[in-house]
N, C-alpha and C positions, 0 to 999 in steps of 0.2 A: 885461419885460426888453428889448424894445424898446429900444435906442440904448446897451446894456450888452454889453459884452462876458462871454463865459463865464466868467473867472476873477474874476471881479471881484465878489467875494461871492457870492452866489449863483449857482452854476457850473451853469447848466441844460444842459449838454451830459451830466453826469457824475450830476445829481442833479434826484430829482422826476418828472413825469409825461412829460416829452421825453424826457427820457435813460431811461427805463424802456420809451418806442417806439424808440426808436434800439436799444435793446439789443436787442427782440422782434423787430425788423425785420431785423438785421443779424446776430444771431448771433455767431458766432465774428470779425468783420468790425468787430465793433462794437470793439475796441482798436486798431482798424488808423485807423478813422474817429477816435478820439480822438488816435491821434500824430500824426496830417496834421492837428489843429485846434490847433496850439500854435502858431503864427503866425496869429493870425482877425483878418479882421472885427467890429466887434459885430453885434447882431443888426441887421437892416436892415428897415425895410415900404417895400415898392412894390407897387401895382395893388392891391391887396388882401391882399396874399403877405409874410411874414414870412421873413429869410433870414439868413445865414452862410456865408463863406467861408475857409478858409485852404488854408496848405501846413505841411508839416513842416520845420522851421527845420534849412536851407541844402539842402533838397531839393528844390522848387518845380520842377516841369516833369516830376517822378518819383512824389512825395506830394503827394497834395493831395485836399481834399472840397469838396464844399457842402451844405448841408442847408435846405429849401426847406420854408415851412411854408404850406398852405393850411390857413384857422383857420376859413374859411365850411363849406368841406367837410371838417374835422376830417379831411387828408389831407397826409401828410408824403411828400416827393422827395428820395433823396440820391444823390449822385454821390461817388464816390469812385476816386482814381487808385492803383494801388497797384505799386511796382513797375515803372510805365509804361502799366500794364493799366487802363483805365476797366469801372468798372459802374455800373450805377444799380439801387437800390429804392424801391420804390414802395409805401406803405401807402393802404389798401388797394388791392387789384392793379390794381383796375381804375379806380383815379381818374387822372386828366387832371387835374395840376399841371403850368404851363408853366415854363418855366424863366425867372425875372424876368432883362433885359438885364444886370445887371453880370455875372449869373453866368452867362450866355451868353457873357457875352465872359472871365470867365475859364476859363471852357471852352476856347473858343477858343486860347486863350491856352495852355494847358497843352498842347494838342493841335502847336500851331504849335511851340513849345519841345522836342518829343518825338521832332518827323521830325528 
């Protein structure tokens, strides 16, 4: 799915073996992280790392995720803004997935938009 966006047939945010860890991972969180992905990215690889970013269409700097996949260490990282409020999960807990630079800087970015 590499260089496809989510909606675009096969919707792996929503359906299959990611969106089945996204759902485990995030619980009740896990519909909150799907309306902030209605404006995405497609899926992106850098360093090694599989990724996705959106906002919620005309909330940007209020909604927004990213969802970050380590596929060496079968280890998934999401960030989600909710509210204005940031959290991140981490599967499992104790992996060390870094945050690839774009989605540093949309971090960033969401963070700078907030104050």
């Amino acid at each position: 799915s590499v260089g496809k966006y989510p909606y675009d047939g096969d919707n792996y945010l929503e359906q299959g073996v990611l969106a089945a860890r996204l759902r485990a991972l995030l619980g009740e969180r896990y519909p909150v992280l799907l309306a902030n992905m209605r404006t995405v990215s497609p899926l992106t690889s850098a360093g090694g790392l599989w990724f996705i970013t959106g906002n919620r269409p005309h909330e940007g700097g209020v909604e927004a995720g990213a969802v970050v996949i380590d596929p060496r260490a079968n280890a998934l990282r999401v960030w989600l803004l909710n509210a204005g409020q940031a959290e991140e999960f981490i599967d499992p807990p104790a992996a060390v997935v870094p945050w690839p630079k774009d989605v540093q800087t949309m971090i960033g970015n969401q963070r700078r938009s907030g104050q």
